[in-house]
C-alpha positions in Angstrom: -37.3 -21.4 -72.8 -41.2 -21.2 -72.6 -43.9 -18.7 -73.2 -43.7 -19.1 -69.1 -40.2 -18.7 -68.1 -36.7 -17.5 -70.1 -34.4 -18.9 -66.8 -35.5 -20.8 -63.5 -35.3 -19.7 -60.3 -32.1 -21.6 -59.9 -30.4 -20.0 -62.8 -29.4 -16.4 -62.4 -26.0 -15.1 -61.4 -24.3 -12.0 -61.2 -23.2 -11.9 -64.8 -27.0 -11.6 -65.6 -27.3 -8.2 -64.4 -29.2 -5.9 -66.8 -30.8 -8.9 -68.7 -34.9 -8.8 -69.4 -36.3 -12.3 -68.1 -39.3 -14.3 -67.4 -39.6 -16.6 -64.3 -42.2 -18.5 -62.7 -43.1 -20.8 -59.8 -44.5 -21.0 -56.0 -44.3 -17.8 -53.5 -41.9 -19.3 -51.1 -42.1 -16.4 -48.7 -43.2 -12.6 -48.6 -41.5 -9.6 -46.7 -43.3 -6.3 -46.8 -41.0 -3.5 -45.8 -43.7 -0.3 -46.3 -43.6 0.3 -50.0 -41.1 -2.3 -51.0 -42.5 -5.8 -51.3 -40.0 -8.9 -51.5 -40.8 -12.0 -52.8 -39.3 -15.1 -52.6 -40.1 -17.3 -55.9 -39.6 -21.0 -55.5 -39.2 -23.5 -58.4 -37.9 -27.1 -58.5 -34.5 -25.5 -59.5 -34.0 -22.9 -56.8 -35.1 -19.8 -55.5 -34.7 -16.2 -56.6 -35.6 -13.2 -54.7 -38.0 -10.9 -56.6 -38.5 -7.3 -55.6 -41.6 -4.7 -56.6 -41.9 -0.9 -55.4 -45.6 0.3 -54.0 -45.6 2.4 -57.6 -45.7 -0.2 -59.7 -49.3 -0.2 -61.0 -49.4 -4.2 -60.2 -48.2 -3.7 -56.9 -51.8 -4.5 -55.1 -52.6 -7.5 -57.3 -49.4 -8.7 -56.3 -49.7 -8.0 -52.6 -52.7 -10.2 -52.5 -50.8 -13.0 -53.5 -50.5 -16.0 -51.0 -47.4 -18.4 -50.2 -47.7 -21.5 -52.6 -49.5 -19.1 -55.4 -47.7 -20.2 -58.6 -46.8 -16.6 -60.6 -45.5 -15.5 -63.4 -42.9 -13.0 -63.2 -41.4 -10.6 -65.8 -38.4 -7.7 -64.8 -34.9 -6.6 -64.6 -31.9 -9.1 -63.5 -30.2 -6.4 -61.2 -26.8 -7.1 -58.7 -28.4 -6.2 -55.0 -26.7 -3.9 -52.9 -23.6 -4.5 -50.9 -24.3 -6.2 -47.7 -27.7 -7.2 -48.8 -26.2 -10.6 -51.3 -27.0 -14.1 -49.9 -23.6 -15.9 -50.4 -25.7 -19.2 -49.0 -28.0 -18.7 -52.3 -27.0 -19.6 -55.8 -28.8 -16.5 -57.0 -27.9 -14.4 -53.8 -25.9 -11.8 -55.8 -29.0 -10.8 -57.8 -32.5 -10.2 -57.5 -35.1 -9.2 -60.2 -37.1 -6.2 -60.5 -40.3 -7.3 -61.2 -42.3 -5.3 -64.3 -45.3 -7.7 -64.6 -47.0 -10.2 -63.2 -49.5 -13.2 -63.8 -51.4 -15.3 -60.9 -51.0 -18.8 -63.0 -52.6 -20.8 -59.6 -53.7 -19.9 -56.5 -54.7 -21.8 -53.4 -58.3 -21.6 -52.0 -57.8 -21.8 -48.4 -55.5 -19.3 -46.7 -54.2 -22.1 -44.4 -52.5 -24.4 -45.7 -51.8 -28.1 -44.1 -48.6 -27.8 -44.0 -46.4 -25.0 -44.6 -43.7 -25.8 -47.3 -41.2 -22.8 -46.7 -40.4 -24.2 -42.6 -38.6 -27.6 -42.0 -41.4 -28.4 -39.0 -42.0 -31.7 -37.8 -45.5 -32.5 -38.6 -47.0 -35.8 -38.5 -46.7 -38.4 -41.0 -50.4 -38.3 -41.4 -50.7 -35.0 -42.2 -47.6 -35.2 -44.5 -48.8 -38.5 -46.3 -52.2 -37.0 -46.9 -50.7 -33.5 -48.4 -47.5 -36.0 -50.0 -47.4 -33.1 -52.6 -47.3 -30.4 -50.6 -44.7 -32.2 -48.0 -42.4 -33.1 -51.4 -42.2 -29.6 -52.3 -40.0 -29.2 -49.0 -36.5 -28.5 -49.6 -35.3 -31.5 -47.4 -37.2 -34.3 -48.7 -37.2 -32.7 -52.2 -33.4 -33.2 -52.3 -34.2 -37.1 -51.0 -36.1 -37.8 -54.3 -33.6 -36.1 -56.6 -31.2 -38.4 -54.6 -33.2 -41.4 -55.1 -33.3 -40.2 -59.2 -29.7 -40.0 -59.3 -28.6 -42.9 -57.8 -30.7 -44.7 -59.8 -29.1 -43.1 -62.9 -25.5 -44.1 -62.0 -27.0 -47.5 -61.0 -28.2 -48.1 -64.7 -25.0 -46.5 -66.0 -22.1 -48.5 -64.2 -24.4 -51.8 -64.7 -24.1 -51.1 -68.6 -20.5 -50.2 -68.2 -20.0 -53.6 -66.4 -21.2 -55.5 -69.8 -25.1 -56.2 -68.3 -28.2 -55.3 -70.2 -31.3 -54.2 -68.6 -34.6 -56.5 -69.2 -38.2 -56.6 -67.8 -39.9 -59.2 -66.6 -43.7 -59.9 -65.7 -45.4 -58.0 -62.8 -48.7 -60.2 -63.0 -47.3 -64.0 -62.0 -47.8 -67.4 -60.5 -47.1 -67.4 -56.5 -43.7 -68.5 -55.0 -43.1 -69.6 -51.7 -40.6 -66.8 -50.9 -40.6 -66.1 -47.2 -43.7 -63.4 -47.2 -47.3 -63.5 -48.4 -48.0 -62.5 -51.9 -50.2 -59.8 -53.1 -52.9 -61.7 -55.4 -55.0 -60.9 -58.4 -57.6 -62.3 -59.3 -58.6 -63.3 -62.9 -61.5 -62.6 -64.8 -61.0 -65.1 -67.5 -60.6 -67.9 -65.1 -62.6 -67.6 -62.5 -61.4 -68.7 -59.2 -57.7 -68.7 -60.2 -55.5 -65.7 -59.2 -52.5 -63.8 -60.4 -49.3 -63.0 -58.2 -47.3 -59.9 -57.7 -43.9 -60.7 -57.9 -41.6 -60.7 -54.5 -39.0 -60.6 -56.5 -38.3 -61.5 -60.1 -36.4 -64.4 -59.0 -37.5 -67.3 -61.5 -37.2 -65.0 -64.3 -34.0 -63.9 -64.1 -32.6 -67.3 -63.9 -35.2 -67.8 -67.1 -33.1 -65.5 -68.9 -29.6 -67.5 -68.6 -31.3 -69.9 -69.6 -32.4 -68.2 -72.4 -28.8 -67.4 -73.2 -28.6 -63.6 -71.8 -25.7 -63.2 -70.3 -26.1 -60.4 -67.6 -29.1 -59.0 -66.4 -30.0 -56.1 -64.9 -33.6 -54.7 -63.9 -34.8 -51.9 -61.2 -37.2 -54.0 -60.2 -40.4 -53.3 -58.4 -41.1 -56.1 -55.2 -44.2 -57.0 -54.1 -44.8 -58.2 -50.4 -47.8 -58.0 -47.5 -45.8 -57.7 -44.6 -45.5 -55.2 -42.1 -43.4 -51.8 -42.1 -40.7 -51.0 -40.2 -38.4 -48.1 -40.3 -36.5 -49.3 -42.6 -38.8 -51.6 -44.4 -41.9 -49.9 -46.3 -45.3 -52.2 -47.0 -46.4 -53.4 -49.5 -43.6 -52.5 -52.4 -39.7 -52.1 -52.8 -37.3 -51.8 -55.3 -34.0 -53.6 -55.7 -31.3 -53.4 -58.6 -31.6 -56.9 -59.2 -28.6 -58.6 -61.1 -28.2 -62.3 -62.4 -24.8 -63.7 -64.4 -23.8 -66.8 -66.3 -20.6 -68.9 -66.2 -19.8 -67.3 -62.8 -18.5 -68.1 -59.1 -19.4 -66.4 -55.9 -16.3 -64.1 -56.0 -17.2 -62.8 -60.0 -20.4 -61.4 -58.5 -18.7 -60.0 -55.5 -16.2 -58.2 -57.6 -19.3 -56.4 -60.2 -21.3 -55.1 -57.0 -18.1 -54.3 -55.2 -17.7 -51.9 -58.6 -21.2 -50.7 -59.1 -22.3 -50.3 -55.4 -18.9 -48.8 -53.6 -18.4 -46.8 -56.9 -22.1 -45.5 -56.1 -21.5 -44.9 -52.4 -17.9 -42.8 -53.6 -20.4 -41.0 -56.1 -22.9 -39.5 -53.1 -20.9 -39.7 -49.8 -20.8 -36.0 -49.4 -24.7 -35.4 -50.0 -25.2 -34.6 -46.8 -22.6 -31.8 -46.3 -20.6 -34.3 -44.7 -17.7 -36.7 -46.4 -18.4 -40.4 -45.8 -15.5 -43.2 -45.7 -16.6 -46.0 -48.1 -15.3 -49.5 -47.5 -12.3 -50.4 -50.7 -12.8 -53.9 -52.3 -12.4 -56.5 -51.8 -14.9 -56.1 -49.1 -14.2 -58.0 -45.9 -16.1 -61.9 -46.2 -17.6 -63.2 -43.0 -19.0 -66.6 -43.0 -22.4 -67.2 -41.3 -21.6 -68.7 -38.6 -18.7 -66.6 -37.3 -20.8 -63.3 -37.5 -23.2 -64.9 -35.1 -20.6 -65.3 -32.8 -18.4 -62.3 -33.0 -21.2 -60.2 -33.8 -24.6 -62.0 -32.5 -26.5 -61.5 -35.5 -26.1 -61.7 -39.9 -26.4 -58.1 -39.9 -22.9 -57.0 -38.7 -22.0 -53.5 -37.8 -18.2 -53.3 -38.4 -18.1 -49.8 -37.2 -18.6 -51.5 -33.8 -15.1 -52.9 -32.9 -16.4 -55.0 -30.0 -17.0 -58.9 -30.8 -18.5 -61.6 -28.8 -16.5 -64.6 -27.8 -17.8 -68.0 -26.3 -16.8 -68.4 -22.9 -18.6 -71.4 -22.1 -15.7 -73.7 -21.5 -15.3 -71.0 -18.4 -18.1 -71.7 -16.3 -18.0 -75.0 -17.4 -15.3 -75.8 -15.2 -15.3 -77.8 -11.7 -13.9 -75.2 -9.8 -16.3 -72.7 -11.0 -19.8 -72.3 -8.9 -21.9 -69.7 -10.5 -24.9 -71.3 -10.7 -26.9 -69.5 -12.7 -24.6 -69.9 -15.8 -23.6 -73.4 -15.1 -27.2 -74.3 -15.0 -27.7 -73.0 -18.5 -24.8 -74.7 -19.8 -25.8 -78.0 -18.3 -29.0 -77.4 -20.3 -27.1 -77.2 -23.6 -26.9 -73.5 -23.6 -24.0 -71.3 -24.2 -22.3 -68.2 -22.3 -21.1 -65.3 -24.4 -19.1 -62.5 -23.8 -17.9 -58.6 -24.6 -14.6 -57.4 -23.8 -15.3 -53.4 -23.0 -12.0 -52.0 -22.8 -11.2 -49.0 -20.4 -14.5 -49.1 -18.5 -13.4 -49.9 -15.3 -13.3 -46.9 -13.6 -16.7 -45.3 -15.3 -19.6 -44.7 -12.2 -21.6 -47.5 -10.9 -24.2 -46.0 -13.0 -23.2 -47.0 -15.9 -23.3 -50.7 -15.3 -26.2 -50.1 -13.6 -28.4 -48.7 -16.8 -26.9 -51.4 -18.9 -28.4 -54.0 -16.7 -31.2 -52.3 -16.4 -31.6 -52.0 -20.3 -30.9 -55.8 -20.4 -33.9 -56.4 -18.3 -36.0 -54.3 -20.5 -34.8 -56.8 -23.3 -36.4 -59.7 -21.3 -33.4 -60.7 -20.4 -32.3 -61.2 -16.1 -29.5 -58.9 -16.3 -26.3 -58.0 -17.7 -23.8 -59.8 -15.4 -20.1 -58.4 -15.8 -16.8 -58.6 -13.9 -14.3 -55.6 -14.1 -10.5 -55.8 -14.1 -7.6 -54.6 -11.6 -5.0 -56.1 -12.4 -5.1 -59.9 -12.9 -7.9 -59.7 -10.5 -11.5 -59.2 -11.3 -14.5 -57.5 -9.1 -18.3 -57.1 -9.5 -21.0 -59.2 -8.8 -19.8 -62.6 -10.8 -15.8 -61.9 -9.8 -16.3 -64.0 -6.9 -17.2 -67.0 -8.5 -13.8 -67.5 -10.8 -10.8 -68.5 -9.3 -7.1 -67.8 -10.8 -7.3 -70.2 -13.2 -10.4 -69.4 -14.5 -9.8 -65.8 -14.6 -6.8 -66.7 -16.4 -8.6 -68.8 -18.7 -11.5 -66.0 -19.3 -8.7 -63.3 -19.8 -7.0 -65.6 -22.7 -10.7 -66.0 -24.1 -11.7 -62.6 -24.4 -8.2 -60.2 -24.3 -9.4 -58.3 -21.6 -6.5 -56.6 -19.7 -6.3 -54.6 -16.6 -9.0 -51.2 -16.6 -11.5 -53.5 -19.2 -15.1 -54.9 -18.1 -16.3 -57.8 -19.6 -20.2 -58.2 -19.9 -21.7 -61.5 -20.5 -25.1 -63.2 -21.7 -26.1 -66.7 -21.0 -28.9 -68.9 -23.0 -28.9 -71.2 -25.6 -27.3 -70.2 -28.4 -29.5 -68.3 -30.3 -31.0 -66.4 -27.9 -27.8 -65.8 -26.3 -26.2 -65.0 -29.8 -29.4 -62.3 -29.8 -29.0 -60.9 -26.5 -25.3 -60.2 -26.7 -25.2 -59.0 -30.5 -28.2 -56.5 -29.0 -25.4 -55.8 -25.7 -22.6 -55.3 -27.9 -24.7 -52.6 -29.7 -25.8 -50.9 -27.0 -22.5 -51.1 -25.1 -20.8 -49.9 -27.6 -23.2 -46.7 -28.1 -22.7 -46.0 -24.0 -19.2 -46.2 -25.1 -19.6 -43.5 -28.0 -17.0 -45.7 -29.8 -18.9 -46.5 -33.0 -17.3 -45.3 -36.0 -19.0 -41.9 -37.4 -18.8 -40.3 -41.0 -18.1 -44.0 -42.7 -20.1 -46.7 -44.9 -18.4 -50.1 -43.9 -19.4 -53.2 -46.0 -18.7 -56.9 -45.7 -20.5 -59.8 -47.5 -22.0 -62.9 -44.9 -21.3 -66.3 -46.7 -21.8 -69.7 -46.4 -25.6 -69.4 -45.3 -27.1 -73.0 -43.9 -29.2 -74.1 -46.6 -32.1 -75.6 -44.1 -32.5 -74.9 -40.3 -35.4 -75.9 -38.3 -38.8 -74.5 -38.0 -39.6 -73.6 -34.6 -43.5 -74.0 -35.2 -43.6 -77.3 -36.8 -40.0 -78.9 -36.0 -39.5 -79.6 -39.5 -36.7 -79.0 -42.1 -37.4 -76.0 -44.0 -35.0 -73.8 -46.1 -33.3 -70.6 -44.1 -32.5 -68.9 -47.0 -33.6 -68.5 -50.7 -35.0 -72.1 -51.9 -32.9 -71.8 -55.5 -29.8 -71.5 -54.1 -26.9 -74.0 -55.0 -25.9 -76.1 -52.2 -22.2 -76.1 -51.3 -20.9 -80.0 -52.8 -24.2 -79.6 -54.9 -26.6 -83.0 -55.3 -23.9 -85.5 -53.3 -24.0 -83.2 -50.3 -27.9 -83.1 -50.4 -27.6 -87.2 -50.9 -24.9 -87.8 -48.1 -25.2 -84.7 -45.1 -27.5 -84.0 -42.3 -29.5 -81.6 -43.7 -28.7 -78.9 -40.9 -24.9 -79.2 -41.7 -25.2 -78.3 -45.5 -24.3 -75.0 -46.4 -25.7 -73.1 -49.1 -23.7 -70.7 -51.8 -26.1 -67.9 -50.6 -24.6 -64.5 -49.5 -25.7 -61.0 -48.0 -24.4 -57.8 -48.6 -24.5 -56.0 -44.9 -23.6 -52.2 -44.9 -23.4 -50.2 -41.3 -25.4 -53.6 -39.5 -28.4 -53.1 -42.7 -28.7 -55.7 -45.0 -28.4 -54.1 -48.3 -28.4 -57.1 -50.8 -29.5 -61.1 -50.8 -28.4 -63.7 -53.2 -26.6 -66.5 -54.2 -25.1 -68.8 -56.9 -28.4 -71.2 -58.0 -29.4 -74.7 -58.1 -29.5 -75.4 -62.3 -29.3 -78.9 -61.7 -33.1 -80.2 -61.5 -31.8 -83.9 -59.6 -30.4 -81.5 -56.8 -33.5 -79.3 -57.0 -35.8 -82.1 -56.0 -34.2 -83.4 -53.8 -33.7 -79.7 -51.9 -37.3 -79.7 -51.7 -37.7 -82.9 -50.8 -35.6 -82.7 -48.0 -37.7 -79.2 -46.8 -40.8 -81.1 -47.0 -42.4 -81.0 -50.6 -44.1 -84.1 -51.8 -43.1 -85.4 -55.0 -43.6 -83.6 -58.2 -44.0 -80.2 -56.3 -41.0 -78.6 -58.0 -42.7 -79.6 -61.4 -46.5 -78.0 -60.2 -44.3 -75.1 -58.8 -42.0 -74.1 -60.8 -43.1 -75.7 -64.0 -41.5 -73.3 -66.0 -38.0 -73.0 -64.3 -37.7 -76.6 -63.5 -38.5 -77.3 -67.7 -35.6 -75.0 -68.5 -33.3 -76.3 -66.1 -34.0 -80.1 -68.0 -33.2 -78.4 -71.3 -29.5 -77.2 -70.4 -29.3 -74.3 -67.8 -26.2 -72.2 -67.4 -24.1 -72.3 -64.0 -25.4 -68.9 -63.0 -26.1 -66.7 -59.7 -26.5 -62.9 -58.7 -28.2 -60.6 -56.1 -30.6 -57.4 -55.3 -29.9 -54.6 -53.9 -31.9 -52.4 -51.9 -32.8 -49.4 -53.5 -34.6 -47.6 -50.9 -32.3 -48.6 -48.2 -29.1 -47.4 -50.0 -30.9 -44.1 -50.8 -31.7 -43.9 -46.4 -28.3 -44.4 -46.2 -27.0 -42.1 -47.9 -29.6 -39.6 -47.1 -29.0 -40.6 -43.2 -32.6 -40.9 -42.8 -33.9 -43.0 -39.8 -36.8 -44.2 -41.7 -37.3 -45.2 -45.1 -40.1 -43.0 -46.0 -38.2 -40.1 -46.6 -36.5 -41.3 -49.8 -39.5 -42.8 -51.5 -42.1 -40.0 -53.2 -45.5 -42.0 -52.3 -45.3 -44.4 -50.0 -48.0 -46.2 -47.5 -48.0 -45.8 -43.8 -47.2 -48.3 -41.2 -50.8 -49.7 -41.8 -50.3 -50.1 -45.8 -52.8 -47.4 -46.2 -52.4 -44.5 -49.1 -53.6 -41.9 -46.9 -53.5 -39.4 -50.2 -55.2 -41.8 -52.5 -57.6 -43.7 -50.7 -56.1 -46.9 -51.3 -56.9 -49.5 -50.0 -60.7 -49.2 -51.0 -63.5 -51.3 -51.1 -64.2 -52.6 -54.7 -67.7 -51.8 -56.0 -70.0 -54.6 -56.7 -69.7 -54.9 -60.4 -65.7 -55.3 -60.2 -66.0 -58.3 -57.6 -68.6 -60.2 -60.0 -66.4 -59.7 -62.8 -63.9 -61.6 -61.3 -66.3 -63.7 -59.6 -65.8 -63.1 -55.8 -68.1 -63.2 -52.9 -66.9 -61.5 -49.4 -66.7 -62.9 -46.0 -65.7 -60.6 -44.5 -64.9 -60.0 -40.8 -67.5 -58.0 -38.6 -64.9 -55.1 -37.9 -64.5 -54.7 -41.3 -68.1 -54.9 -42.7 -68.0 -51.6 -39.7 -65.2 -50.1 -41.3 -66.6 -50.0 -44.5 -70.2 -48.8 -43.3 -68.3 -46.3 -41.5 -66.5 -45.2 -44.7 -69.4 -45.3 -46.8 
């Protein structure tokens, strides 16, 4: 193959035996056994066990070696000795009897950061710092391949599907997109500043216009906002899609394809076989999830919904003050049917409560059912009739509990989707070993902003409202519904989009109603808005999350397995440096001056 190697170490088998080859790679691990010296030799392909008697005339040199010293390795494929193969190992029949051997690298420090050949938990600093080290790990080696081929049969069943993949600009003009942009600033205009893209939004719509017909990109996304587990800082990528001529359902049907055939493709990568969802995927419009399931983000492994139960303690005959109180004040009583709980130990309801005061909220009230009657704390409080009425409601039957959480609605839609989680989990009834998708639909295109109390959109700002420029004309603005959808896998939202605005009238007046002054869509998105004025395409799509499919089908908690170099929680590049200050020179050539805050003028004295 090379003047370094003839196989890997993932290559040898049993019918090898007797063959002259050449390997090279890391020393995974060394066992002396008094004369006989094995060594384990590690390459991006495998592993091979490599063995060298105390005669051998390179047998010192070779003893000296340290784990992660890169050799080169010359000897005899031979089949080992009954009892001794490794039927876990590829190459376990075989080991090879080494002749020569080079030292191609060697580490200068005996201790190494991290040791490569153990799966021990170290900390993410350490790990970040020593990225390269921590990637040669078996685990989180297998997460990148992962990431590489999932990627690969993105591309490939996108093409199959008729699209064509394009790039568009990473240096841009800001868009008000929901998160603050990275800028750059410009050295041939002073005092003006370029944009990293959140998303390549306008210029995927560009191209319909232009007269492509399907798009495709792995695009790289740009945003300053904080990390969580499953959101890294600072930069994403998403198989972003756009069509022409198209409904909602035409895009639902591709992804269906392309996603669920990708999710099929790696369900057993973890040793264990995963259910995926068939298509059609179940729809759920906006609305409904936030009642049945208290959020957008709907776990349908979860078979517990939320119902509205207002109407029950509503009632004349019913006194529970607490809840009637809220209701009176325009908020809103939800509830969860638990079936079969009845009989489980006080302590049960007990840590539940507990966990809902930990949430902020006052409790978790409940009643549990014997019969047609009820007991617990709020029992008392409903009569017949509006036990009967609550037992209608919710389809609770003899042996259930029903939990309930009281607020206005959104907060209560919170508080209950969070209780139907958690519930559930005490329950150990969520659905293992599956993928379960759904789409959320029928998005409200505005809602209200609870800084300002003003009309501002909910969702992405190009999407087509549902009864396009009449219903912007004739509806309250909070009743207008938006063709915007999410894809939602396992209670993660995997995908955005919708079918966009092309029609410039309905444009304005979207922004118009969310606040812009006149002729911001023209300062804004000058380019876009042009287009659209010059014939635009009926058109729409979506993006996928890359990283987050990858987590899923890695089953990593956290995101930062499945990406080779990312930031930490504090957007820092712990292995690079970044971010650094800039020298002088650079921030006159673009014309800036800092004024900076006093804990970072100490931070970078400190650093300097």
């Amino acid at each position: 193959m090379s003047i370094y190697r003839t196989h890997t170490c993932g290559q040898l088998r049993g019918s090898d035996a007797g063959k002259e080859v050449k390997i090279s790679g890391w020393v995974h691990r060394k066992r002396d056994h008094g004369g006989l010296l094995f060594i384990d030799l590690r390459d991006h392909y495998g592993l091979t066990q490599c063995v060298i008697n105390s005669d051998n005339p390179v047998f010192a040199e070779i003893e000296r070696t340290r784990l992660e010293n890169v050799i080169m390795i010359t000897g005899e494929v031979v089949t080992r000795m009954a009892g001794t193969q490794n039927k876990d190992l590829p190459t376990g029949e075989i080991e090879v009897k080494i002749k020569t051997f080079e030292l191609l690298s060697s580490p200068v420090t005996d201790m190494l950061p991290l040791q490569v050949n153990a799966e021990e938990n170290y900390g993410e600093e350490v790990r970040l710092r020593y990225r390269f080290l921590d990637l040669r790990r078996e685990t989180i080696h297998k997460n990148i391949m992962l990431r590489s081929d999932v990627i690969y049969s993105m591309r490939r069943r996108m093409v199959e599907q008729g699209f064509r993949e394009f790039q568009t600009p990473i240096l841009t003009a800001s868009s008000p997109e929901g998160a603050r942009d990275f800028l750059v600033p410009s050295r041939l205009h002073p005092g003006k500043f370029y944009a990293l893209p959140q998303a390549p939004q306008q210029f995927k719509q560009l191209l319909m216009m232009s007269g492509f017909d399907r798009y495709f990109q792995i695009a790289p996304c740009f945003r300053d906002e904080d990390a969580r587990a499953d959101r890294t800082a600072g930069e994403f990528y998403q198989l972003d899609m756009e069509m022409s001529f198209v409904t909602q359902e035409d895009v639902f049907t591709v992804m269906e394809n392309v996603i669920g055939g990708v999710f099929e493709e790696f369900a057993e990568f973890t040793g264990t076989k995963q259910a995926v969802s068939p298509a059609p995927w179940i729809r759920i419009p906006y609305d409904e999830s936030m009642l049945k399931y208290g959020n957008d983000k709907p776990d349908l492994r979860n078979p517990l919904v939320i119902v509205d139960v207002s109407s029950v303690f509503a009632r004349a005959d019913v006194e529970f003050k607490a809840f009637k109180g809220v209701i009176d004040k325009g908020g809103v009583v939800r509830a969860i049917r638990a079936p079969k709980v009845s009989d489980r130990p006080r302590s049960f309801f007990d840590k539940l409560n507990a966990w809902a005061q930990s949430e902020g909220a006052p409790g978790l009230g409940y009643v549990t059912l014997e019969g047609a009657e009820g007991k617990g704390p709020i029992a008392k409080f409903l009569p017949a009739g509006a036990m009967e009425e609550l037992l209608k409601l919710t389809g609770a039957e003899s042996g259930d509990a029903v939990f309930f959480a009281a607020d206005v609605a959104d907060k209560a839609a919170s508080l209950a989707g969070k209780a139907r989680t958690k519930i559930a989990e005490e329950m150990d009834i969520i659905e293992k070993n599956t993928f379960k998708f759904c789409w959320v639909i029928d998005y409200p295109m505005f809602e209200l902003n609870d800084k300002t109390n003003k009309i501002d959109f909910s969702h992405n700002p190009f999407s087509m409202p549902q009864g396009g420029l009449k219903a912007l004309q004739t509806q309250e603005p909070l009743k207008i519904k938006a063709t915007q959808y999410d894809c939602v896998a396992n209670g993660l939202e995997l995908c955005s989009g919708g079918i966009r605005n092309h029609m410039p009238e309905a444009m304005e007046k979207a922004f118009e109603i969310a606040g812009y002054p006149a002729g911001a869509v023209q300062e804004k998105f000058g380019g876009m808005y042009n287009a659209f004025k010059l014939g635009a395409p009926p058109h729409g799509g979506c993006a996928f999350g890359i990283d987050r499919i990858i987590m899923m089908l890695a089953k990593e908690p956290n995101i930062r397995e499945v990406i080779a170099f990312p930031m930490n929680q504090q957007a820092e590049d712990l292995m690079m440096g970044a971010p650094s200050p800039a020298e002088p020179h650079q921030l006159k050539d673009v014309s800036i001056k800092l004024d900076l805050p006093k804990a970072a003028v100490k931070d970078i004295k400190q650093a300097s």
